[in-house]
VOMIKOL-358437 format. One record per residue (C-alpha): z, y, x. Coordinates in nm, 4 decimals, m for minus. Each point is the difference from the previous one (the first is absolute). Layout:
+----------+----------+----------+
:       pz :       py :       px :
+----------+----------+----------+
:        Z :        Y :        X :
...
+----------+----------+----------+
END
This chain:
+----------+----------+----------+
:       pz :       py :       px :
+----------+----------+----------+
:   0.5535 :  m9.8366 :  m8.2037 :
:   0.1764 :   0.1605 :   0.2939 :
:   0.2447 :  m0.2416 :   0.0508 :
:  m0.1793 :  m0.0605 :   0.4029 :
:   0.0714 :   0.3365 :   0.2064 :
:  m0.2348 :   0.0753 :   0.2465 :
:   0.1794 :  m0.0670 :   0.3218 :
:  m0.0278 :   0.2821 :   0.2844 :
:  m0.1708 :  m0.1171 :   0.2651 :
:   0.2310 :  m0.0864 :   0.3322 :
:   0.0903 :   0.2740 :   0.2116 :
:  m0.1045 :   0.0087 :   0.3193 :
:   0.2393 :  m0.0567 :   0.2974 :
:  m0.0195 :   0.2192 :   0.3399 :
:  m0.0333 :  m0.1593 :   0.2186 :
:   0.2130 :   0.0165 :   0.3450 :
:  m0.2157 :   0.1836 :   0.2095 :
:  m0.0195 :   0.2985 :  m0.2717 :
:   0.3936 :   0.0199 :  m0.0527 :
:   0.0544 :   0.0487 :   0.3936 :
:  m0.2747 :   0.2554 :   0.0024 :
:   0.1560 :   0.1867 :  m0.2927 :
:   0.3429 :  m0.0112 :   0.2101 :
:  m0.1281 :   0.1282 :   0.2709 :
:  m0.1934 :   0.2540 :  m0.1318 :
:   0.3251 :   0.1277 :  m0.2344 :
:   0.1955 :  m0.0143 :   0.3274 :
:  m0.2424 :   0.1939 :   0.2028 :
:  m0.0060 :   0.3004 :  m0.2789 :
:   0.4012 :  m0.0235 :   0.0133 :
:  m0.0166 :  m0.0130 :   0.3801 :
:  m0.2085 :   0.3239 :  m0.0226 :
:   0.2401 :   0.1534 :  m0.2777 :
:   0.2939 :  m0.0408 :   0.2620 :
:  m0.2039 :   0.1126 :   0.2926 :
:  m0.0907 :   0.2954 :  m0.1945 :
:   0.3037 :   0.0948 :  m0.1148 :
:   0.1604 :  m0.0825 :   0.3384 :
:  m0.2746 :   0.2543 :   0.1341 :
:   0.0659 :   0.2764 :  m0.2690 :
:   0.3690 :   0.0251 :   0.0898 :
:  m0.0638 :   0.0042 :   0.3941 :
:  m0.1783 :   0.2894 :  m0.1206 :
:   0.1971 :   0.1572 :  m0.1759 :
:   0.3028 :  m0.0288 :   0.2415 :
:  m0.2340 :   0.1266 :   0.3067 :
:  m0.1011 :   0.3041 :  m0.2413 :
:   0.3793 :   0.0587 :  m0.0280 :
:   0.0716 :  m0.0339 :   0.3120 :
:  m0.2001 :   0.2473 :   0.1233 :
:   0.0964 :   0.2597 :  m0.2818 :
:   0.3187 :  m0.0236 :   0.1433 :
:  m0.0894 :   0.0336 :   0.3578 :
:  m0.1844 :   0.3013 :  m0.0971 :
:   0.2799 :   0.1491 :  m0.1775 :
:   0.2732 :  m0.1077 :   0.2360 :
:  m0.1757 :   0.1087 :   0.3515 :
:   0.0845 :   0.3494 :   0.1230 :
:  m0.2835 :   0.2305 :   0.1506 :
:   0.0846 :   0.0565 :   0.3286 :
:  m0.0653 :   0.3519 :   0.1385 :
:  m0.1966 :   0.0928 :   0.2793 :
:   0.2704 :   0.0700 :   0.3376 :
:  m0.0293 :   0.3635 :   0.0995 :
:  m0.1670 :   0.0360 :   0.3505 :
:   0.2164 :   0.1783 :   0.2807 :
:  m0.0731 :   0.3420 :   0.0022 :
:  m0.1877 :   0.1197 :   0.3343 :
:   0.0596 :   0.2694 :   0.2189 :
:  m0.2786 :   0.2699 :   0.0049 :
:  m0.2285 :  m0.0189 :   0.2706 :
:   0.0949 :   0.3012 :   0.1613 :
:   0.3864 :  m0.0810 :  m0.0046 :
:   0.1859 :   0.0473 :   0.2915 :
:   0.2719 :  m0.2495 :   0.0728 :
:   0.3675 :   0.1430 :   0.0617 :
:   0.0697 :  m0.0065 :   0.3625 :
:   0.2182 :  m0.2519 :   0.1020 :
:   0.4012 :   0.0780 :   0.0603 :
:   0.1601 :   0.0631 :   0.2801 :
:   0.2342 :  m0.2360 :   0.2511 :
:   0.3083 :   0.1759 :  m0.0196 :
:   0.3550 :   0.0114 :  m0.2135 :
:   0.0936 :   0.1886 :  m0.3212 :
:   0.2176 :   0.3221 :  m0.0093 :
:   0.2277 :   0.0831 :  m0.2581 :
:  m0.0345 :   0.3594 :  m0.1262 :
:   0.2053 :   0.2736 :  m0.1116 :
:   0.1126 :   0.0430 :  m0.3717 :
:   0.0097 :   0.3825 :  m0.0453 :
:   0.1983 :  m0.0325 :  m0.3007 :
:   0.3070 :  m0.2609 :   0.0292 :
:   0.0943 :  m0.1626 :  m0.3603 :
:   0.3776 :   0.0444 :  m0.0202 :
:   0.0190 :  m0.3719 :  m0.2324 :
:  m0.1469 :  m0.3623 :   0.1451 :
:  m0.3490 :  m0.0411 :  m0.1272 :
:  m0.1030 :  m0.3590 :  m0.1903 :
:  m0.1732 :  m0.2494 :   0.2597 :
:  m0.2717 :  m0.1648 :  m0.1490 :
:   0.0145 :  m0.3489 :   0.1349 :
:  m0.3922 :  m0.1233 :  m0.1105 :
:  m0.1058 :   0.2691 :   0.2431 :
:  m0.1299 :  m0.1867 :   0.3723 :
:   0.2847 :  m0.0529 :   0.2709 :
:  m0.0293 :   0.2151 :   0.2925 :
:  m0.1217 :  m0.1230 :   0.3345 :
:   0.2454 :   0.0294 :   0.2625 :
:  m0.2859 :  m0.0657 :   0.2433 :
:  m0.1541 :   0.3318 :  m0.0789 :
:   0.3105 :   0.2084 :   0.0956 :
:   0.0008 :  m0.1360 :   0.3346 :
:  m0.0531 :   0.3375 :   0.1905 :
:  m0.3115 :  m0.0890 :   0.1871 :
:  m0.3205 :   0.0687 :   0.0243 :
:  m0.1409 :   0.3220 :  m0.2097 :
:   0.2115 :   0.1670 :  m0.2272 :
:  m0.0891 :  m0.0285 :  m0.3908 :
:  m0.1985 :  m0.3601 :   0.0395 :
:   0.1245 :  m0.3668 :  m0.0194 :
:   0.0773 :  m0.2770 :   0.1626 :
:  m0.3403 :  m0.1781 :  m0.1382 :
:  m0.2372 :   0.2794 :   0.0706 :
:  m0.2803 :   0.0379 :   0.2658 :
:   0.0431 :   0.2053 :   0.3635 :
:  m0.1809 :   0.2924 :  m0.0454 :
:   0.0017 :  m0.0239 :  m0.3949 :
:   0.0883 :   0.3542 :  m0.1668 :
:   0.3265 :   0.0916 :  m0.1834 :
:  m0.0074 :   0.0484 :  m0.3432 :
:   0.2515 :   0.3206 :  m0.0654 :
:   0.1332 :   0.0832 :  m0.3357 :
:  m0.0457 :   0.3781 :  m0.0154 :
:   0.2556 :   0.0450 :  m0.2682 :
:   0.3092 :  m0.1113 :   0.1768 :
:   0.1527 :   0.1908 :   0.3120 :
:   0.1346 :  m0.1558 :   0.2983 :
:   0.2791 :   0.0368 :   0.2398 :
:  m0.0413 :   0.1795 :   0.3246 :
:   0.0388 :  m0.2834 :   0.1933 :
:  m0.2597 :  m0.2188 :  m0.2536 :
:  m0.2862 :   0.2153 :   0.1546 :
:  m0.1725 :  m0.0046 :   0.2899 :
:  m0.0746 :   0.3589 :   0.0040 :
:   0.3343 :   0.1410 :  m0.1355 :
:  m0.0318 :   0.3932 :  m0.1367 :
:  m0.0166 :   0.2838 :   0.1827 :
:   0.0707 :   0.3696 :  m0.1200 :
:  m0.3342 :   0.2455 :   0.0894 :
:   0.2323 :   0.3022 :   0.2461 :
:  m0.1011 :   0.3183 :  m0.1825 :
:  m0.0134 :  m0.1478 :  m0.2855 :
:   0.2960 :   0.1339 :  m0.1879 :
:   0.3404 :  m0.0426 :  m0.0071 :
:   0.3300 :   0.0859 :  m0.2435 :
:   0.0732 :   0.3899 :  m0.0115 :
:   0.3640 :   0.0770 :   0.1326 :
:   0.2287 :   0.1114 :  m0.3508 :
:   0.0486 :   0.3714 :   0.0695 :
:   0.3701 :  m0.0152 :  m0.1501 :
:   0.0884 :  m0.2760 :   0.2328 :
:  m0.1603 :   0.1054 :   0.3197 :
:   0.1743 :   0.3424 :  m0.0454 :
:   0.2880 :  m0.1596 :  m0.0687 :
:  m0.0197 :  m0.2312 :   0.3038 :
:   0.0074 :  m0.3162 :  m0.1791 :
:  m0.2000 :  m0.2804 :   0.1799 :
:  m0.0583 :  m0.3340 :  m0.1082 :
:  m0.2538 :  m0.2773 :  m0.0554 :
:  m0.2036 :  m0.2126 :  m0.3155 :
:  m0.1040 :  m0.3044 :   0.0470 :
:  m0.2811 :  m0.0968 :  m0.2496 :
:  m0.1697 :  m0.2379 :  m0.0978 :
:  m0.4122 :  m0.0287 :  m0.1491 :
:  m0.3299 :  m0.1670 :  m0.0105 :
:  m0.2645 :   0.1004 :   0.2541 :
:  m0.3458 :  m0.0858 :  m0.1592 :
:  m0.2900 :  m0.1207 :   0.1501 :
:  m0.1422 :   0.3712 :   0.0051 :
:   0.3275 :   0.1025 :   0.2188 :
:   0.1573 :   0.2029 :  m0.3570 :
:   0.3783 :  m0.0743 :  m0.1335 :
:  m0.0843 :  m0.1732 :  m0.2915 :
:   0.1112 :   0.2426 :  m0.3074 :
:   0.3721 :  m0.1527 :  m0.1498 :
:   0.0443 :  m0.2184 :   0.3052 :
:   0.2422 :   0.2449 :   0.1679 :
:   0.3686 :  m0.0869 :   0.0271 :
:   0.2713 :   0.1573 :   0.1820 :
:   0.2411 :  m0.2947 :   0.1150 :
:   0.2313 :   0.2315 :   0.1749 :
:   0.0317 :   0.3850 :   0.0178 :
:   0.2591 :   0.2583 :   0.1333 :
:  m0.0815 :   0.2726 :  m0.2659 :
:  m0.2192 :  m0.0465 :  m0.3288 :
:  m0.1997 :   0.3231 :   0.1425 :
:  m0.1065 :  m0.1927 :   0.3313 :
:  m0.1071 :  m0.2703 :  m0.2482 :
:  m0.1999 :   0.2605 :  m0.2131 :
:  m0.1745 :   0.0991 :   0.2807 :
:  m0.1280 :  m0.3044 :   0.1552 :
:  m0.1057 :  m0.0802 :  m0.3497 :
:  m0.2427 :   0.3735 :  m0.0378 :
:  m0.1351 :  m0.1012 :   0.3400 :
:  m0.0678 :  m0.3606 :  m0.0612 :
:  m0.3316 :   0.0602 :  m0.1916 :
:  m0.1872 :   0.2578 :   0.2318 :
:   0.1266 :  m0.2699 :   0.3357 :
:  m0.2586 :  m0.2203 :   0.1096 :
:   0.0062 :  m0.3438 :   0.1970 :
:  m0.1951 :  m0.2759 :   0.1860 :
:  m0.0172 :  m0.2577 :  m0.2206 :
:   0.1236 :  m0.3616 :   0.0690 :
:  m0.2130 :  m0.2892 :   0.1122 :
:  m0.0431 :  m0.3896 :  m0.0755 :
:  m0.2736 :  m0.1689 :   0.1649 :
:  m0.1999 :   0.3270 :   0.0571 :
:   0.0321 :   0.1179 :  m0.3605 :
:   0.2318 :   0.2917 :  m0.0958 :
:   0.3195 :  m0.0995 :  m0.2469 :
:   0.2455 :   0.1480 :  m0.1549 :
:   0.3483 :   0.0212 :   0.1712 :
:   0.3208 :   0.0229 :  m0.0926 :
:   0.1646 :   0.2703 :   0.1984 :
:   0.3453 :   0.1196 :   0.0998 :
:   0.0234 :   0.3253 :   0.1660 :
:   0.2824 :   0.2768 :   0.0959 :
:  m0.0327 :   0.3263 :  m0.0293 :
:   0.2303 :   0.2574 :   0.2390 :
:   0.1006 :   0.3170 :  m0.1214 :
:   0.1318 :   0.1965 :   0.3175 :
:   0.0208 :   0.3575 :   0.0886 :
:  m0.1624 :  m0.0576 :   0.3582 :
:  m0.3369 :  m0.1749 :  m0.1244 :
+----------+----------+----------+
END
């Protein structure tokens, strides 16, 4: 009865045109898969990139500005044309002290002896001399050396030696300030004929008064070496 099966009918062939289209079209959508992709790891990458710029890079700070004088400063005058002078140590170190060979060279161009005294060899004629207050200077250092005020005082002849006869002389040594005093502790005796004539040049020293020294029209201190005579007919 069913021996005769019903036969399917014939499928139906694409034809060429429809198998190129589907080709193309599959290869667009992969062409678009890549591109995407491709585009997504760009991305990605650039994203990175700039993470790491942003945690790499270093915030630069602001430079300072140079600080500016006030208006109303007054600029130091300039120094003077002249040549150094080397001053007096009042207290002489008995060992060699340590030389510190970082420190600048000295100029042998400002020790030349000419022009004004306490400038340098680079400074301006008519420039002012800077003058360290603190630190005396020889006689010969000074323009204006110092003088002793007459009737100002003088050492009080011991009575034991003067009745005895003895006569002899001190010569001391001590710091004239820039107010014409012997600086206090500055007083030495560097040679003496009796320890009394060395007393009393030291009582009188204090109550003595003096000219002060001069560099460049300011008053310094000086150095000074001085006798003293002890003799009956004075």
């Amino acid at each position: 009865m069913f021996n005769n099966l019903i036969e399917s009918g014939p499928k139906q062939k694409k034809g060429i045109g429809g198998s190129v289209a589907s080709t193309l079209a599959h290869a667009a959508i992969v062409f678009g898969m890549i591109v995407a992709t491709k585009n997504v790891g760009e991305t990605i990458a650039a994203e990175a990139e700039q993470v790491t710029k942003f945690v790499v890079e270093e915030k630069k700070e602001p430079e300072p500005e140079p600080e500016k004088p006030p208006p109303d400063a007054v600029a130091a005058p300039p120094i003077a044309k002249g040549f150094q002078v080397l001053t007096a140590p009042v207290d002489i170190p008995d060992v060699i002290p340590e030389i510190d060979l970082s420190k600048k060279l000295t100029n042998e161009a400002d020790f030349s002896g000419r022009g004004v005294a306490g400038g340098v060899a680079s400074g301006v004629v008519g420039g002012s001399v800077p003058v360290n207050q603190d630190q005396p200077f020889f006689d010969f250092q000074v323009e204006k050396p110092v003088a002793p005020i007459p009737g100002s005082g003088s050492p009080r002849y011991p009575e034991i030696l003067l009745s005895a006869g003895v006569e002899g002389q001190v010569l001391g040594q001590f710091v004239v300030d820039t107010l014409g005093r012997v600086e206090s502790g500055s007083f030495k005796v560097i040679r003496s004929d009796h320890d009394l004539f060395a007393a009393a040049v030291r009582s009188a020293l204090p109550a003595m008064r003096f000219l002060p020294a001069e560099v460049g029209g300011r008053k310094v201190k000086q150095l000074v070496q001085q006798p003293f005579v002890f003799n009956r007919q004075r």
